[in-house]
Biopython code that builds the backbone (N, CA, C, O; Angstrom):
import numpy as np
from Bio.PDB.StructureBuilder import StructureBuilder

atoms = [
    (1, "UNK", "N", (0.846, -1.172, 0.000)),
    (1, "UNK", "CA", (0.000, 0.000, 0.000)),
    (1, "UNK", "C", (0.892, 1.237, 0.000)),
    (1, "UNK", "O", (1.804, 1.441, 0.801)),
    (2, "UNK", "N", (0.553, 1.956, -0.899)),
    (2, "UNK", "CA", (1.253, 3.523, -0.805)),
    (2, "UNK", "C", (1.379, 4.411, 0.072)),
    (2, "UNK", "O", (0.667, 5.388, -0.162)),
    (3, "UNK", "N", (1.999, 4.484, 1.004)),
    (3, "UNK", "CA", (2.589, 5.626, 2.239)),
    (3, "UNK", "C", (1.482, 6.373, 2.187)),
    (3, "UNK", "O", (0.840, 6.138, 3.210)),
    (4, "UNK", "N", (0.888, 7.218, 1.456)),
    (4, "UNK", "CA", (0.078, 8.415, 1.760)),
    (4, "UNK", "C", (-1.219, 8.230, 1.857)),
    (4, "UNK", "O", (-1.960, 9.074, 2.362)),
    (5, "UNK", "N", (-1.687, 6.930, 1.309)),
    (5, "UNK", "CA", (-2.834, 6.329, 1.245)),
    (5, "UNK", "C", (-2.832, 5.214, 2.686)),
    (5, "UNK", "O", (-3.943, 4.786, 2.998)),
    (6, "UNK", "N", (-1.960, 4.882, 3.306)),
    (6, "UNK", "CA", (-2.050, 4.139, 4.860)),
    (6, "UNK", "C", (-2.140, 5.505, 6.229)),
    (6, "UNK", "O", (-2.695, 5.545, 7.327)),
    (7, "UNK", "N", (-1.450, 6.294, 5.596)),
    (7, "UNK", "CA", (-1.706, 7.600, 6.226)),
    (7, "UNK", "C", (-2.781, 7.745, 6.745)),
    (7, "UNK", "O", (-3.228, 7.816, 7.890)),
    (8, "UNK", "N", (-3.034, 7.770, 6.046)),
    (8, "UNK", "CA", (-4.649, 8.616, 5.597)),
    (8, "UNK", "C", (-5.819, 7.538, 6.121)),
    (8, "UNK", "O", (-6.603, 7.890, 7.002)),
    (9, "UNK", "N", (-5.884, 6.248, 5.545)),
    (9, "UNK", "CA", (-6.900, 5.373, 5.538)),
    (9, "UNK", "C", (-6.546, 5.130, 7.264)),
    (9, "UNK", "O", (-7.528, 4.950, 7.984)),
    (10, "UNK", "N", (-5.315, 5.127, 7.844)),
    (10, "UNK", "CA", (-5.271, 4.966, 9.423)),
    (10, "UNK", "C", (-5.589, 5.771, 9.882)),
    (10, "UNK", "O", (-6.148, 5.426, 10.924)),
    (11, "UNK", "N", (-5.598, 7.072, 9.722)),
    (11, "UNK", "CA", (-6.208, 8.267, 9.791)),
    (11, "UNK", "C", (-5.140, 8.940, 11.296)),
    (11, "UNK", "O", (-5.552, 9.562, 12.275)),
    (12, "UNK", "N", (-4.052, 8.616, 11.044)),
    (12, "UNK", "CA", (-2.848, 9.610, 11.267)),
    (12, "UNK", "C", (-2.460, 11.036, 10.773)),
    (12, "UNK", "O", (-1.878, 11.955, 11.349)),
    (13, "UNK", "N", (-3.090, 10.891, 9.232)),
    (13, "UNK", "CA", (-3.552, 11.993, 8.576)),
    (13, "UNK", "C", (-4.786, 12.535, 8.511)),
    (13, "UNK", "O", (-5.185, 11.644, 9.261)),
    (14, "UNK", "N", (-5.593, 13.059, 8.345)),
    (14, "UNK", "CA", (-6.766, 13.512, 8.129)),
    (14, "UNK", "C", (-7.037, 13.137, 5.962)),
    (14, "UNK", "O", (-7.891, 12.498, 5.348)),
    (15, "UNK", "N", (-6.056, 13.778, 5.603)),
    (15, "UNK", "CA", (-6.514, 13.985, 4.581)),
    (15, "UNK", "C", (-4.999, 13.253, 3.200)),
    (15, "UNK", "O", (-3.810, 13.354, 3.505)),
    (16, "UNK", "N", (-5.373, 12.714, 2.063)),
    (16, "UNK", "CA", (-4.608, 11.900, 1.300)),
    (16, "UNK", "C", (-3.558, 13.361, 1.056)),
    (16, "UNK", "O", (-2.354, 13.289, 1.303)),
    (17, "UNK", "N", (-3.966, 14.178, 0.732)),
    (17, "UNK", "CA", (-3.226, 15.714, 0.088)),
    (17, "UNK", "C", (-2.308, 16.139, 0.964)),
    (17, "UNK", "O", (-1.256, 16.649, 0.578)),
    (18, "UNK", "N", (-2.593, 15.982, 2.189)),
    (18, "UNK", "CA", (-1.814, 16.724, 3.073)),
    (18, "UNK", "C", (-0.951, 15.268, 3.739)),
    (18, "UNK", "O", (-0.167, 15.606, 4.626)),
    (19, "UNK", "N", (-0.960, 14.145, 3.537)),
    (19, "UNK", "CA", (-0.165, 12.974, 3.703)),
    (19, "UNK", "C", (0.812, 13.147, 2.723)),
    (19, "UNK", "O", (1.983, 13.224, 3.096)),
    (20, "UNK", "N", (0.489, 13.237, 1.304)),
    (20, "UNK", "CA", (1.498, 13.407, 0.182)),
    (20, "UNK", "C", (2.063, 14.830, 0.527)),
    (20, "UNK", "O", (2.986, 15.138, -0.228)),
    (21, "UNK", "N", (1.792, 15.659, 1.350)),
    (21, "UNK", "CA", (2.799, 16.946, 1.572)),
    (21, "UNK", "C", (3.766, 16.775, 2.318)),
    (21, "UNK", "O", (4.962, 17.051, 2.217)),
    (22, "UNK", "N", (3.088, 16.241, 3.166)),
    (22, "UNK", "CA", (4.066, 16.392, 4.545)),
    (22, "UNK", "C", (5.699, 14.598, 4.341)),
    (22, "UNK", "O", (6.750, 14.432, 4.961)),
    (23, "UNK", "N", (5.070, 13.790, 3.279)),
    (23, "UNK", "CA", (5.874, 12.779, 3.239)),
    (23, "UNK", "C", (6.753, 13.546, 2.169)),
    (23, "UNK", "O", (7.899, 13.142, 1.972)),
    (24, "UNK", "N", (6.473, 14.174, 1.766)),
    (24, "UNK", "CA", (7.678, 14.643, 0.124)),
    (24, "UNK", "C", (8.255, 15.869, 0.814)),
    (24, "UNK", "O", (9.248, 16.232, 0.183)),
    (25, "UNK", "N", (8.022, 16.635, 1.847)),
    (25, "UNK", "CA", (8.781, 17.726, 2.615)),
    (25, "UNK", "C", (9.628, 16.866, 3.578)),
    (25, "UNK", "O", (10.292, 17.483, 4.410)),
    (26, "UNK", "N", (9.702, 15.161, 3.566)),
    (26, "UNK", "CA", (10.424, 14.597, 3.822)),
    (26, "UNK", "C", (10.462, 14.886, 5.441)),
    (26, "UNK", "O", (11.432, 15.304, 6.073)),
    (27, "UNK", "N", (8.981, 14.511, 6.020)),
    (27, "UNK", "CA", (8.526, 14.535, 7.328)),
    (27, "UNK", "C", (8.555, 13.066, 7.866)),
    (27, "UNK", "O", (8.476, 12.841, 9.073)),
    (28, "UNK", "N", (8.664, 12.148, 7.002)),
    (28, "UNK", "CA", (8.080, 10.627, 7.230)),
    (28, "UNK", "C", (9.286, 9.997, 6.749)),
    (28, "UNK", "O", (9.889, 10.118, 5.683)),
    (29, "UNK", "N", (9.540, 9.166, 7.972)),
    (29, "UNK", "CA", (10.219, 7.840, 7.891)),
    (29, "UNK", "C", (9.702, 6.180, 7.790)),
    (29, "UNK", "O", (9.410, 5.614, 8.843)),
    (30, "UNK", "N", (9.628, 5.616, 6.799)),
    (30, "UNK", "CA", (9.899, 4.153, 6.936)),
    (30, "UNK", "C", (11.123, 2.846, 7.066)),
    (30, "UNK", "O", (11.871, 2.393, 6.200)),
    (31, "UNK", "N", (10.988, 2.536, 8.294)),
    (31, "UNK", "CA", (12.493, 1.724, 9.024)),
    (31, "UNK", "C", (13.622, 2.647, 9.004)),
    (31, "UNK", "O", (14.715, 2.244, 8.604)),
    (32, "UNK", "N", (13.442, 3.988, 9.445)),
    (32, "UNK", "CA", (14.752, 4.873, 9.836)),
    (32, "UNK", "C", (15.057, 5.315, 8.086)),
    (32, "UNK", "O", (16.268, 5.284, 7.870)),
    (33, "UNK", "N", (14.431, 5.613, 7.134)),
    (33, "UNK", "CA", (14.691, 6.150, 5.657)),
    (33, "UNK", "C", (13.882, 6.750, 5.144)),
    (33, "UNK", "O", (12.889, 6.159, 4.720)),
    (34, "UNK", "N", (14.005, 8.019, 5.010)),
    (34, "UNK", "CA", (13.085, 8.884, 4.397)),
    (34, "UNK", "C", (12.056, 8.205, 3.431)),
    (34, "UNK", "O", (12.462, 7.572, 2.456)),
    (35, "UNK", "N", (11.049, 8.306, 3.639)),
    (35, "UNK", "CA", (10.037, 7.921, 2.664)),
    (35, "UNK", "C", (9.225, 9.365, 1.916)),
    (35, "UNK", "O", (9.115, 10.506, 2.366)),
    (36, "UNK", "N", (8.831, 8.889, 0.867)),
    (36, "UNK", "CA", (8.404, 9.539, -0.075)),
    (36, "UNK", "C", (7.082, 9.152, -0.323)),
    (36, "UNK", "O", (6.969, 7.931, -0.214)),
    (37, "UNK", "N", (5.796, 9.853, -0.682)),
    (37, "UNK", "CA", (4.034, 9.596, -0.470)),
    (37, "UNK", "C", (3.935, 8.168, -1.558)),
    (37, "UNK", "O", (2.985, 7.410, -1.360)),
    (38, "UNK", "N", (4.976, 7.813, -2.748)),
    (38, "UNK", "CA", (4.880, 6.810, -3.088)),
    (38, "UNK", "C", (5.298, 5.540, -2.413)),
    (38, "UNK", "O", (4.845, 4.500, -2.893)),
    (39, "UNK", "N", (5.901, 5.479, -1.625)),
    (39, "UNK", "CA", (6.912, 4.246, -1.003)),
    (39, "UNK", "C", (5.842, 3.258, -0.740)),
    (39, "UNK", "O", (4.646, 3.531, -0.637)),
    (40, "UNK", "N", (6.241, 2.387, -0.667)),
    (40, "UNK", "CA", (5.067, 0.758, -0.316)),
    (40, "UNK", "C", (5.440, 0.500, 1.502)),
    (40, "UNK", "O", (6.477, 0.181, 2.082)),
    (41, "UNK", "N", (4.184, 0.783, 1.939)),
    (41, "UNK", "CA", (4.038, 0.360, 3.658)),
    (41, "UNK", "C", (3.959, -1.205, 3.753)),
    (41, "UNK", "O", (3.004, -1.515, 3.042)),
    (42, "UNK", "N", (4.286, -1.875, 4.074)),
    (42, "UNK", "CA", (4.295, -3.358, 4.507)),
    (42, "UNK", "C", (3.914, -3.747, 6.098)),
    (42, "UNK", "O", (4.399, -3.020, 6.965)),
    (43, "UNK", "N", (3.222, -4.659, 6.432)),
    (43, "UNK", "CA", (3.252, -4.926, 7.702)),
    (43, "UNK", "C", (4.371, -5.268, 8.367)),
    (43, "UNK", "O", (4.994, -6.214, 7.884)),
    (44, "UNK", "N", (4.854, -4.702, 9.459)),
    (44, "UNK", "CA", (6.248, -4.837, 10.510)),
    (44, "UNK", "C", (6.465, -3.618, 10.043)),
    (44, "UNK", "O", (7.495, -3.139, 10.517)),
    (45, "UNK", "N", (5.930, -2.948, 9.330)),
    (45, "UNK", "CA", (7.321, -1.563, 9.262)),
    (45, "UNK", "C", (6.971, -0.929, 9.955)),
    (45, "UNK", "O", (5.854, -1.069, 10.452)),
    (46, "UNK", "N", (7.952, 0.223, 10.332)),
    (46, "UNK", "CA", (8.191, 1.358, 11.415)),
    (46, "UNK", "C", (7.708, 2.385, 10.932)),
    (46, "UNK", "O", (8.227, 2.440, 9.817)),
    (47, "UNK", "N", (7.061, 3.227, 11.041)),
    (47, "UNK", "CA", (6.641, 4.873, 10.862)),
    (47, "UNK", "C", (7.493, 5.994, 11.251)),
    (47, "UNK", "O", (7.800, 6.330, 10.107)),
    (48, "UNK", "N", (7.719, 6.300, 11.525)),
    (48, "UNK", "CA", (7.976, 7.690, 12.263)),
    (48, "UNK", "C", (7.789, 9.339, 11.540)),
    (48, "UNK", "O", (8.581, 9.872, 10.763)),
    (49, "UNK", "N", (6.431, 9.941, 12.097)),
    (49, "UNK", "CA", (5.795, 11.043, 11.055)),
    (49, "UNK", "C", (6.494, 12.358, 12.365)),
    (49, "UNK", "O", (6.794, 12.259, 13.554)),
    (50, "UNK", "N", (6.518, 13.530, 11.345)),
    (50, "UNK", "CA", (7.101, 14.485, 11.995)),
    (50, "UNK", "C", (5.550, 15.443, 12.008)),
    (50, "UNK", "O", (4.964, 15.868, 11.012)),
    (51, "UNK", "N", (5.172, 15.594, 13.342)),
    (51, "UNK", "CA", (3.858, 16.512, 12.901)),
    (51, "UNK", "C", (4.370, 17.811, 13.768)),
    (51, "UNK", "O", (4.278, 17.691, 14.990)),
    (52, "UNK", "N", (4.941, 19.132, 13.214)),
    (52, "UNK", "CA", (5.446, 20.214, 13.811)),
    (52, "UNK", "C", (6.309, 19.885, 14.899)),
    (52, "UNK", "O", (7.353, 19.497, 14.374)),
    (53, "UNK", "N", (6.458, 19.820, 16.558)),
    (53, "UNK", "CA", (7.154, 19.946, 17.099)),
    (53, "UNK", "C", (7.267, 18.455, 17.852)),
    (53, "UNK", "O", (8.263, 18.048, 18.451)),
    (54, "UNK", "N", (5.756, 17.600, 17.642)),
    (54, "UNK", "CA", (5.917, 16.196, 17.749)),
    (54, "UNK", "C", (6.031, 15.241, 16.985)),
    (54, "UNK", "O", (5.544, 15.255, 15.854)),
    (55, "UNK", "N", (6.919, 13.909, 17.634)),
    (55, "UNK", "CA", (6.819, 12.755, 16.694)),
    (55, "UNK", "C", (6.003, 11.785, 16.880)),
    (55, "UNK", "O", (5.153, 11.881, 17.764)),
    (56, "UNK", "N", (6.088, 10.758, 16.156)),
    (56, "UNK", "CA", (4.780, 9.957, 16.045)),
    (56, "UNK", "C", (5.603, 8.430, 15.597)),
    (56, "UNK", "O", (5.691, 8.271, 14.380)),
    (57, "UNK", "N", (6.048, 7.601, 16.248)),
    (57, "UNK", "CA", (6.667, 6.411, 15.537)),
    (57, "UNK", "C", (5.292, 5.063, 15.907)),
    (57, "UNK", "O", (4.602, 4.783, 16.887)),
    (58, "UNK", "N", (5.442, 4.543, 14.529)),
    (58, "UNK", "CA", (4.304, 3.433, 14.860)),
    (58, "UNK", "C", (4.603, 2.061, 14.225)),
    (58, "UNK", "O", (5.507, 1.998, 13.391)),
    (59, "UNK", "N", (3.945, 1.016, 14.542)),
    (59, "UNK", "CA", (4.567, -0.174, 13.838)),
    (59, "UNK", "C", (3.203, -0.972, 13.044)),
    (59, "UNK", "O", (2.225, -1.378, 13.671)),
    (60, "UNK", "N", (3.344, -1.076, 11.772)),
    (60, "UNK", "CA", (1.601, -1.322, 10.669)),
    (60, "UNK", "C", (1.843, -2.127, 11.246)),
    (60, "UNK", "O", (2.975, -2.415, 11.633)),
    (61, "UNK", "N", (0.614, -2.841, 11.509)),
    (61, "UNK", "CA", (-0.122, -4.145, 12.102)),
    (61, "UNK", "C", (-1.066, -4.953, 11.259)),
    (61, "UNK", "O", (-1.339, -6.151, 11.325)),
    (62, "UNK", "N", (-1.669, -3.651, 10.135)),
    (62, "UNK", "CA", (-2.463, -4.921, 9.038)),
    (62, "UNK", "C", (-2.765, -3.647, 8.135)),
    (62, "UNK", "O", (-2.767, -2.486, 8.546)),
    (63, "UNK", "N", (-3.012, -4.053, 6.868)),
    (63, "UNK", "CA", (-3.251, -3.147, 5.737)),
    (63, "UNK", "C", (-4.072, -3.596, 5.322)),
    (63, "UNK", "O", (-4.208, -4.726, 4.853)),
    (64, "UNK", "N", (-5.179, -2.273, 5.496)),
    (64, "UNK", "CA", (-6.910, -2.759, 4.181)),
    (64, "UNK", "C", (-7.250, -1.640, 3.648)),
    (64, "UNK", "O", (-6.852, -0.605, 4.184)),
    (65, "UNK", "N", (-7.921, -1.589, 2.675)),
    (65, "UNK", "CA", (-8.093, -0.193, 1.541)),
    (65, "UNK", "C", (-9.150, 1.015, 2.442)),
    (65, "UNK", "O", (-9.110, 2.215, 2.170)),
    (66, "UNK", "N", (-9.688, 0.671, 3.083)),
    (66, "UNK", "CA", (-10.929, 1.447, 3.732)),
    (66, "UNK", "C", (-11.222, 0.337, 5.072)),
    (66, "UNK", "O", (-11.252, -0.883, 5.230)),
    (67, "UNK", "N", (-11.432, 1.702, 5.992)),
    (67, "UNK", "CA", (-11.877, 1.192, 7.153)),
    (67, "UNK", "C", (-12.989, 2.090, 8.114)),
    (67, "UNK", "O", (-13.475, 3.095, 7.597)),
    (68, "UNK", "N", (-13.276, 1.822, 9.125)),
    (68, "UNK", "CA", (-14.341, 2.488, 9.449)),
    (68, "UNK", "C", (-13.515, 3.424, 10.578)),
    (68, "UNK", "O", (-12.397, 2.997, 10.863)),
    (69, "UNK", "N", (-13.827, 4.300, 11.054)),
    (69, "UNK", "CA", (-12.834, 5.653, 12.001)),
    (69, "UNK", "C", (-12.756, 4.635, 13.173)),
    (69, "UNK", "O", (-11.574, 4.380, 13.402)),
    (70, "UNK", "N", (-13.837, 3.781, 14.218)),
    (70, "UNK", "CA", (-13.405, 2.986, 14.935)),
    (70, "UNK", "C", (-12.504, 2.152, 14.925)),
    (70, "UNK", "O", (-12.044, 1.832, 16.022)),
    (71, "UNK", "N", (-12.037, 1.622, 13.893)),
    (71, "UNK", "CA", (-11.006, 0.677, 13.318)),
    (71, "UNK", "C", (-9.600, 1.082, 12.951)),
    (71, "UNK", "O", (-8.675, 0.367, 12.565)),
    (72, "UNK", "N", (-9.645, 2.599, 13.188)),
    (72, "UNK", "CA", (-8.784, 2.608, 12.074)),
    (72, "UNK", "C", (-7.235, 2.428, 12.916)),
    (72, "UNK", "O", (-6.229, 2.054, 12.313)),
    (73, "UNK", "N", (-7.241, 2.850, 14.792)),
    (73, "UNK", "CA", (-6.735, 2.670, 15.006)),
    (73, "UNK", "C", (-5.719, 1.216, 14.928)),
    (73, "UNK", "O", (-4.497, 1.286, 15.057)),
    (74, "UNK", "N", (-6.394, 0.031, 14.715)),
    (74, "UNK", "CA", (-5.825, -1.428, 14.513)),
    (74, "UNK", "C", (-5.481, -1.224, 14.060)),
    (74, "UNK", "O", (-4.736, -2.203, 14.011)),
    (75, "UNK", "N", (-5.032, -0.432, 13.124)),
    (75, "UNK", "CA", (-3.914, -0.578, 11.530)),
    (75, "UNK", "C", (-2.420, -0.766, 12.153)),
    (75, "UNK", "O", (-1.601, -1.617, 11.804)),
    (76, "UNK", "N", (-2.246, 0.309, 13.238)),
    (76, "UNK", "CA", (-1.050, -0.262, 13.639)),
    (76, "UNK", "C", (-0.902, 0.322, 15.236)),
    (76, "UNK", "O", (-1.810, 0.755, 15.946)),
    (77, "UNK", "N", (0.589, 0.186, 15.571)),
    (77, "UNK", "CA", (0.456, 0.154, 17.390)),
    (77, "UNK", "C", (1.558, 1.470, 17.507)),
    (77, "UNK", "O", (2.463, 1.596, 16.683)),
    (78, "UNK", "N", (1.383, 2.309, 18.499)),
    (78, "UNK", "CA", (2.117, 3.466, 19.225)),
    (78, "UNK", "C", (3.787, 2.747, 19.616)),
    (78, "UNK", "O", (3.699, 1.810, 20.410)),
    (79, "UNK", "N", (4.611, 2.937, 19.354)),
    (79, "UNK", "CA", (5.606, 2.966, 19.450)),
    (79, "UNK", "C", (6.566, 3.559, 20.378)),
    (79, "UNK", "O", (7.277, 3.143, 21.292)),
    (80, "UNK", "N", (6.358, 4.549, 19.882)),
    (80, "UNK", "CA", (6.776, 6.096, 20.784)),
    (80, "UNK", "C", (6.230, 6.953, 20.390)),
    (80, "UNK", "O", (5.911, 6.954, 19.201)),
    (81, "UNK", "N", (5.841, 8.233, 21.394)),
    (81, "UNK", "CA", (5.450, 9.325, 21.071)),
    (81, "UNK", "C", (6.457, 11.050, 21.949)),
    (81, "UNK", "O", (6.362, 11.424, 23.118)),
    (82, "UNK", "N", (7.068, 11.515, 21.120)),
    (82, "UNK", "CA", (7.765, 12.401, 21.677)),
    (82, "UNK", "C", (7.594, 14.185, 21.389)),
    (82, "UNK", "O", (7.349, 14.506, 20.226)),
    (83, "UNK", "N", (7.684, 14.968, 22.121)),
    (83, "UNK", "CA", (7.716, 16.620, 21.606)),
    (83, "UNK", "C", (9.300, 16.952, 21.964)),
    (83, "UNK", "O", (10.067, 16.805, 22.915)),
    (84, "UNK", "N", (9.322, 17.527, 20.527)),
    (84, "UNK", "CA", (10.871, 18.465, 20.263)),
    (84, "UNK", "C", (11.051, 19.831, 20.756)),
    (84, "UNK", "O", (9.985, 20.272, 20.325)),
    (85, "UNK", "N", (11.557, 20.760, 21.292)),
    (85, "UNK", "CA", (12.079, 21.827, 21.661)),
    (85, "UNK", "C", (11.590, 22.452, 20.389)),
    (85, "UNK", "O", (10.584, 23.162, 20.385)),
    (86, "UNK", "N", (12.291, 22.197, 19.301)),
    (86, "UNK", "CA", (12.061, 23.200, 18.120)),
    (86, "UNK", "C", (11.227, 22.267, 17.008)),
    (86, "UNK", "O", (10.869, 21.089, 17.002)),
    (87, "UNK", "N", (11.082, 23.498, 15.975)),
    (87, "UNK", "CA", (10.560, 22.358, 14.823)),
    (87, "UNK", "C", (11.345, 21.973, 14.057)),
    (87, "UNK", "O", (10.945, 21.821, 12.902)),
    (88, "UNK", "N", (12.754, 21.662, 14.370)),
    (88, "UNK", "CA", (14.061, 21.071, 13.219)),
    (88, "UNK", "C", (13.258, 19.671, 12.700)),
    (88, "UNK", "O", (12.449, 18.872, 13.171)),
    (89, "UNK", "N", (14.070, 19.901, 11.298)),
    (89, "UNK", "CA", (13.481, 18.271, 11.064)),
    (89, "UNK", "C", (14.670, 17.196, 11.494)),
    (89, "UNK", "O", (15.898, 17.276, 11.458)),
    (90, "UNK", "N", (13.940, 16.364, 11.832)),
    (90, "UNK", "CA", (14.939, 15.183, 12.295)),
    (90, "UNK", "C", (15.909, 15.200, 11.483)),
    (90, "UNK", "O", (15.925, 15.924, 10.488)),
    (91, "UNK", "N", (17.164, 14.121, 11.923)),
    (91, "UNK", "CA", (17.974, 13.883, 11.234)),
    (91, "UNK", "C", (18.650, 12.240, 12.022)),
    (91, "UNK", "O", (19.176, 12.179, 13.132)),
    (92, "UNK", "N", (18.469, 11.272, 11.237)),
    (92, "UNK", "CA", (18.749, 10.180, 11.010)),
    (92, "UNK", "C", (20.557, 9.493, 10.794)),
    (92, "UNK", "O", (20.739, 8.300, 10.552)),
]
sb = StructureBuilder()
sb.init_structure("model")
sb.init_model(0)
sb.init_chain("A")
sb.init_seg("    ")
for serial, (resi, resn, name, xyz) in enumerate(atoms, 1):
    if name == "N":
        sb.init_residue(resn, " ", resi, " ")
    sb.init_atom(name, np.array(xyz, "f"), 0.0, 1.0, " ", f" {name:<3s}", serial, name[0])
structure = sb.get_structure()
């Protein structure tokens, strides 16, 4: 499944447009490597989304095209969750 479209359908994002922004301003990591709104999400992989001054690391747990907002959390599990001092973008 396409990065910006698991985004979104997990609803980490709100919206597919603003998933493909924030992954090509090179906010989003998959397994510690910049990902790009095309990249393929697989189950076991790692997340880590930069949303302004917090991070967001998560691990997919199952991939389906549409889900219902109650559900959507199962897609995958909290990892870590951290706030940065500034809004630098990470660096790996």
């Amino acid at each position: 499944m396409r990065l910006d479209k698991f985004l979104k359908v997990s609803r980490l994002i709100k919206r597919r447009t603003v998933a493909k922004d924030v992954s090509d301003q090179g906010r989003v990591w998959i397994n510690g490597r910049e990902a790009k709104a095309s990249s393929t999400v697989k189950v076991g992989d790692e997340l880590t989304v930069q949303y302004g001054q917090k991070v967001v690391t998560v691990r997919v747990e199952r991939l389906v095209e549409t889900t219902k907002k109650d559900e959507a959390a199962t897609m995958y599990t909290l990892v870590k969750e951290e706030t940065r001092q500034r809004e630098d973008k990470l660096e790996w």
